[in-house]
DRENPA-3360 file (N, C-alpha, C; in nm, 2 decimals, always signed):
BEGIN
1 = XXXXXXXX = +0.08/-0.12/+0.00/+0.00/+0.00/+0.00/+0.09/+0.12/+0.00 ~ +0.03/+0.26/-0.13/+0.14/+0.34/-0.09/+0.05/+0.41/+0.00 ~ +0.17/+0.50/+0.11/+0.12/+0.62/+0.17/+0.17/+0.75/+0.15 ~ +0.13/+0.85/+0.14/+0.15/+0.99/+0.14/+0.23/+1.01/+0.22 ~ +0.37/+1.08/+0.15/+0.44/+1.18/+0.29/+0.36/+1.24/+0.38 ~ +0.42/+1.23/+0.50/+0.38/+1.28/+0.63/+0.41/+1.45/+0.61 ~ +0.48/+1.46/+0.54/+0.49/+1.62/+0.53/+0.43/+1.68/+0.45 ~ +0.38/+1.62/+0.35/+0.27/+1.71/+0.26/+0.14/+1.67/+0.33;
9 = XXXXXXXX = +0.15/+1.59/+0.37/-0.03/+1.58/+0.42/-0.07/+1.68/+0.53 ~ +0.03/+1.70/+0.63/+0.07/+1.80/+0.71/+0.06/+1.92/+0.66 ~ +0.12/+1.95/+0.52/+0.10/+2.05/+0.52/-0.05/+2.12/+0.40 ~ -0.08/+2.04/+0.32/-0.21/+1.99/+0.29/-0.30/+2.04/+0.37 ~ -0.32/+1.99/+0.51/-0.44/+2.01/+0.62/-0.37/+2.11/+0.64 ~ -0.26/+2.16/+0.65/-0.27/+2.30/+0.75/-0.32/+2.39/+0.60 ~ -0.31/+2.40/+0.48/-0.35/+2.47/+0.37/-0.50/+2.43/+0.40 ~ -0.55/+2.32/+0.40/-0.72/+2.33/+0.43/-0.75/+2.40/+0.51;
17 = XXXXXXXX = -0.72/+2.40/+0.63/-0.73/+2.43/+0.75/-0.75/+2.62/+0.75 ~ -0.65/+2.63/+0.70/-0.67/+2.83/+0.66/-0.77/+2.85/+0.54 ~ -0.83/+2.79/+0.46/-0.86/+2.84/+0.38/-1.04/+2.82/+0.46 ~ -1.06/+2.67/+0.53/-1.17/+2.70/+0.63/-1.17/+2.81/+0.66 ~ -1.10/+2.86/+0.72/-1.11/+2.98/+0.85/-1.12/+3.12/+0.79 ~ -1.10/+3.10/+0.62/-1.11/+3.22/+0.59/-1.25/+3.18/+0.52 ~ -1.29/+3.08/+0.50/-1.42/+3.02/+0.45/-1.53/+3.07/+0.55 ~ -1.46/+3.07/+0.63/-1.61/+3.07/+0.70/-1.62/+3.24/+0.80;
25 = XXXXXXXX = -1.52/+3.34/+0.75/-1.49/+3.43/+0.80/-1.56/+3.53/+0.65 ~ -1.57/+3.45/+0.55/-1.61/+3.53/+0.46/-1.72/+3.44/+0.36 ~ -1.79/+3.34/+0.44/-1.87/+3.27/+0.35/-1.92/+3.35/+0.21 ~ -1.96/+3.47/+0.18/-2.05/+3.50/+0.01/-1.88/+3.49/-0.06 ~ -1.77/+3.50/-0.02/-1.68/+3.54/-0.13/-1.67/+3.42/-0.21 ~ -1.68/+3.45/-0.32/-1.67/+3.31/-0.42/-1.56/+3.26/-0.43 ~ -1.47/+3.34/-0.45/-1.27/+3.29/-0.48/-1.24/+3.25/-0.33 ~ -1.25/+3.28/-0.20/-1.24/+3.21/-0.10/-1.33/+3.07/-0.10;
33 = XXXXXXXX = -1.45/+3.11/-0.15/-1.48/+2.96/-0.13/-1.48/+2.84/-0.24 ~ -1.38/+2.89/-0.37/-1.36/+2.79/-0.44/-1.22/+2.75/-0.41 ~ -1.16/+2.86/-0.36/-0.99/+2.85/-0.30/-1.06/+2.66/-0.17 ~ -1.14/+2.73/-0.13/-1.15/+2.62/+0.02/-1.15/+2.49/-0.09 ~ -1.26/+2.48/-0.14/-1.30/+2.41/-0.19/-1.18/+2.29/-0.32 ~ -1.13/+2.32/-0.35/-0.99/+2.29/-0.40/-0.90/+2.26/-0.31 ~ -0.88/+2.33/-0.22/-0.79/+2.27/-0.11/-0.85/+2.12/-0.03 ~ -0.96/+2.12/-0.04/-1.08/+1.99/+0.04/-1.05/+1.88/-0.07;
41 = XXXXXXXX = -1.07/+1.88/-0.18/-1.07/+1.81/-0.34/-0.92/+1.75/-0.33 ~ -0.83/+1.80/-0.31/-0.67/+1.80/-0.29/-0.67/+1.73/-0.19 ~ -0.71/+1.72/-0.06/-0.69/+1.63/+0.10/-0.75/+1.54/+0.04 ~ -0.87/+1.53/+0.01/-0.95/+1.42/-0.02/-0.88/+1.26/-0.15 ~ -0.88/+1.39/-0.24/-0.70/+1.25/-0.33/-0.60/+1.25/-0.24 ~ -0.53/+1.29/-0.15/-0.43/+1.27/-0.08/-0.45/+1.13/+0.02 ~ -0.59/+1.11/+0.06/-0.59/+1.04/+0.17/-0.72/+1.00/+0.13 ~ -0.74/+0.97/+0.02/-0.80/+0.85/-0.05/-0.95/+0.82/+0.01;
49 = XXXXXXXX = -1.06/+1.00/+0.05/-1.18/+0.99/+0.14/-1.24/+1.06/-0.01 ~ -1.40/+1.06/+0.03/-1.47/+1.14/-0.06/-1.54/+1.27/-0.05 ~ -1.52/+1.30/+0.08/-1.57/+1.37/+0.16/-1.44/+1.46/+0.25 ~ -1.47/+1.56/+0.22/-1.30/+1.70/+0.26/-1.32/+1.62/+0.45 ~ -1.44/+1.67/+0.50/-1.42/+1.64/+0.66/-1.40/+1.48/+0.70 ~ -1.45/+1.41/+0.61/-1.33/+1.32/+0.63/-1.16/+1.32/+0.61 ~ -1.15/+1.32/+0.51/-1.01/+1.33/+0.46/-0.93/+1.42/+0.55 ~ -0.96/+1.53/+0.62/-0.92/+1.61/+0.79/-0.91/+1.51/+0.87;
57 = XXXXXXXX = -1.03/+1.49/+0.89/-1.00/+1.33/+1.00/-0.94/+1.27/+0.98 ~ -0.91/+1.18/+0.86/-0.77/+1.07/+0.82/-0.61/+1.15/+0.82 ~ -0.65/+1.28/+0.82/-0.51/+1.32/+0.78/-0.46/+1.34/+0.91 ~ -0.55/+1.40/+1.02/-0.51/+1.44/+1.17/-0.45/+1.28/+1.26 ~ -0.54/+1.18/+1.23/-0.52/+1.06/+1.26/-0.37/+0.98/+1.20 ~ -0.37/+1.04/+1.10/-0.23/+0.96/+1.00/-0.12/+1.04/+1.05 ~ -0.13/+1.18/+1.09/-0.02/+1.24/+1.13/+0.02/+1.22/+1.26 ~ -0.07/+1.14/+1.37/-0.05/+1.11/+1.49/+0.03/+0.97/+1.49;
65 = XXXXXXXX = -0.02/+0.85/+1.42/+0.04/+0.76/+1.40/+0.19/+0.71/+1.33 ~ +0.21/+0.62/+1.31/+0.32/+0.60/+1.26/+0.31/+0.48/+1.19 ~ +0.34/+0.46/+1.02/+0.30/+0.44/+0.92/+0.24/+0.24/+0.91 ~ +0.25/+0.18/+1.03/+0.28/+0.02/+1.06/+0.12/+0.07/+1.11 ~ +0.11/+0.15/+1.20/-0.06/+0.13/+1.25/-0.13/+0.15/+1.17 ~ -0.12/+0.31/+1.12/-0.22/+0.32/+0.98/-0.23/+0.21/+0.90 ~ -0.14/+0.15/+0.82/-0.16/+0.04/+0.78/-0.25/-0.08/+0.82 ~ -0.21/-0.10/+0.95/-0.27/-0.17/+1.02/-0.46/-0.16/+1.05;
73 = XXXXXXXX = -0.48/+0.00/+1.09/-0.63/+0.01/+1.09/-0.67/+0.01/+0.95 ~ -0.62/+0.06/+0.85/-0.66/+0.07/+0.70/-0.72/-0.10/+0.66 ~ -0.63/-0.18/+0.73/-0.66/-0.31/+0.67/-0.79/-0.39/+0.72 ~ -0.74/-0.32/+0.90/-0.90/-0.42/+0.95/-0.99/-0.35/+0.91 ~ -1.02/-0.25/+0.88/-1.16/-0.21/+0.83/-1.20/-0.24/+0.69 ~ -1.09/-0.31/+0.63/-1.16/-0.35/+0.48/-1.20/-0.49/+0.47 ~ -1.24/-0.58/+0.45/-1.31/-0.70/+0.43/-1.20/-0.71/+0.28 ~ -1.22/-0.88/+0.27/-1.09/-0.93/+0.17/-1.16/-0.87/+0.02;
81 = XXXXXXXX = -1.27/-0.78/+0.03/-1.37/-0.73/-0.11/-1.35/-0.58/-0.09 ~ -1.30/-0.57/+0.01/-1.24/-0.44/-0.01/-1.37/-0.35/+0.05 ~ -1.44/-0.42/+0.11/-1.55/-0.34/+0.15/-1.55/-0.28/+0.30 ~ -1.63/-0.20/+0.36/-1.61/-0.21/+0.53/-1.66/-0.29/+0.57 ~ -1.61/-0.34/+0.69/-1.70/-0.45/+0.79/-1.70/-0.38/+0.86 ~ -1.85/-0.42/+0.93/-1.90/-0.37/+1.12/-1.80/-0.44/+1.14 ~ -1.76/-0.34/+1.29/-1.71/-0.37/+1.37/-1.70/-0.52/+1.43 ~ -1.60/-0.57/+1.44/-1.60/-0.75/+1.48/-1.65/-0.84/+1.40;
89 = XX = -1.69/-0.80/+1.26/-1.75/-0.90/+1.16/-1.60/-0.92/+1.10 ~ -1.62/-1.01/+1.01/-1.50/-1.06/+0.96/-1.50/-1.05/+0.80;
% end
């Protein structure tokens, strides 16, 4: 499995992360909010979600760990079809 440097994902979310804050400091501006919005699109291929506030979550989570766990939770949650499994199913 590949994974994303730790340093651009890092710095990725911290580029999401301002462009929220200017997102939501100036919601009608359209160039801030297509700036946000591209930065979300960007995390989201980085960390392989479909959804920007996910792909924040995975990225905050991946930057706390260390690349053997991620791995590790990435795998129990897929089923050998590549799909999620509940919790404790197999």
């Amino acid at each position: 499995m590949l994974l994303p440097a730790k340093s651009e994902v890092a710095r990725q979310l911290r580029h999401y992360r301002a462009w929220e804050r200017s997102m939501l400091a100036s919601p009608t501006d359209v160039a801030v909010r297509t700036t946000f919005e591209d930065s979300g699109y960007t995390l989201c291929v980085l960390m392989g979600k479909r959804c920007a506030r996910e792909a924040a979550d995975a990225a905050e989570r991946y930057l706390r760990t260390n690349l053997l766990t991620h791995a590790q939770e990435r795998t129990e949650r897929l089923s050998p079809t590549g799909h999620k499994t509940p919790s404790g199913a197999a």
